[in-house]
C-alpha positions in Angstrom: 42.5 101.3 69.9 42.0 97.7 71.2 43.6 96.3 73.9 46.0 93.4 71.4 46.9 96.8 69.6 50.8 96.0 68.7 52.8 98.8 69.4 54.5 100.1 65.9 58.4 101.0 65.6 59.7 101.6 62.5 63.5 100.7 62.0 65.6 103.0 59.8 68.8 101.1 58.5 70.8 100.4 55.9 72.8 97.6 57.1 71.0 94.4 56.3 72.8 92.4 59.1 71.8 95.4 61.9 68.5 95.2 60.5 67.9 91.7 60.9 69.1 91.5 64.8 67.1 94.6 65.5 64.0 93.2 63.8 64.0 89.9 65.2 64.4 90.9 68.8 61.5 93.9 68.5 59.6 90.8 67.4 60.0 88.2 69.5 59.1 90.5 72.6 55.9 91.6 70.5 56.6 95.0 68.8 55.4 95.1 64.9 58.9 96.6 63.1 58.9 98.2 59.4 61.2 99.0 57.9 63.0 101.6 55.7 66.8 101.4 54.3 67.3 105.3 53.6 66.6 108.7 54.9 63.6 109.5 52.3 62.1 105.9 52.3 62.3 106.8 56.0 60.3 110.4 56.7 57.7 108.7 54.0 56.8 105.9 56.1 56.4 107.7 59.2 54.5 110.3 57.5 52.3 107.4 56.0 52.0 105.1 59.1 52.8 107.0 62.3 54.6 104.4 64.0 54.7 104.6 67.8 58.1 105.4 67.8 61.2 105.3 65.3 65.1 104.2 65.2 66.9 105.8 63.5 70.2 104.8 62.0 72.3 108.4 61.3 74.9 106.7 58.7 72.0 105.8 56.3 71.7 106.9 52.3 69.8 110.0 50.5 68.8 111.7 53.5 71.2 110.9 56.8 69.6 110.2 59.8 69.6 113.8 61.0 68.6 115.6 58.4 65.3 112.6 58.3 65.1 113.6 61.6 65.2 117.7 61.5 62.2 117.1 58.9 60.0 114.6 60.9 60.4 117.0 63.7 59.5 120.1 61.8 56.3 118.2 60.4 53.4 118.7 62.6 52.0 115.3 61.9 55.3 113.2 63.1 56.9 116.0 65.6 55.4 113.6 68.5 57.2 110.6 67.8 59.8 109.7 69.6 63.0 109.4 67.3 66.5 107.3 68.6 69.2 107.4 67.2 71.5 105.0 66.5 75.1 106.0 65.4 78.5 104.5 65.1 79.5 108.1 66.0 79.6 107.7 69.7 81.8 111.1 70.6 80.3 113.9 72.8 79.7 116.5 70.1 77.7 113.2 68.2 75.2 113.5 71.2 74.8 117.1 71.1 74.2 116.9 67.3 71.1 114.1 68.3 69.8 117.2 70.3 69.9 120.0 68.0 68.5 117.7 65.1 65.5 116.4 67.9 66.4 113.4 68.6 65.0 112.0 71.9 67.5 109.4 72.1 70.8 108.4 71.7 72.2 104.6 71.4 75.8 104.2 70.1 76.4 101.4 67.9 77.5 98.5 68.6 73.9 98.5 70.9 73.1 95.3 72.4 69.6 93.9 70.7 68.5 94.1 74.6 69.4 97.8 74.9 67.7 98.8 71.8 64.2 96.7 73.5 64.9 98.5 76.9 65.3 102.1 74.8 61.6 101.5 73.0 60.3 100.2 76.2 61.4 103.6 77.6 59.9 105.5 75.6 56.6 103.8 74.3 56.1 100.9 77.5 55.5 97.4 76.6 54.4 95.9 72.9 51.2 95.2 73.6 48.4 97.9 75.2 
């Protein structure tokens, strides 16, 4: 891996406004972002690209963002990557349920664009490197 390697984070969300914010920001502070808009379209493109780490909206269509999580963590080739989610559900028994299904992290929506660069940064360091 070379040294300019953009760190990857793929963004699973359905709202197109969400999407956008989250997108732009991941950009401008150097992260590459892809994209998927449902549950399936999401466990696909990890499987296919391995991003460096994934967000993962829980309110999202086909699959929810649990159940896309349960299977990228029971998959040998994504188990590693660090999944957040983000949820509108922002009660106690929400966090537990980010646990059980593997999540490794939790934001509750609304999350600050900032909050969601300072979450990646926690778990996969700056963009570039």
């Amino acid at each position: 891996m070379n040294a300019n390697h953009k760190k990857t984070v793929l963004l699973v969300e359905d709202n197109e406004d969400n999407l956008v914010v989250y997108r732009t920001i991941l950009e401008h502070v150097g992260y590459r972002v892809l994209e998927a808009r449902d549950g399936e379209q999401g466990v696909d493109s990890a499987t296919e690209h391995h991003p460096d780490m994934i967000l993962m909206d829980i309110s999202i269509p086909k699959i929810d963002g649990w159940e896309a999580t349960r299977r990228l963590k029971a998959d040998e080739e994504t188990r590693e990557i660090p999944i957040v989610a983000l949820t509108a559900h922002a009660l106690e028994e929400d966090r537990e349920k980010a646990i059980q299904a593997g999540c490794d992290g939790y934001l509750a929506k609304p999350v600050e664009p900032r909050r969601v660069v300072e979450e990646v940064q926690r778990f996969i360091g700056p963009a570039e490197g």
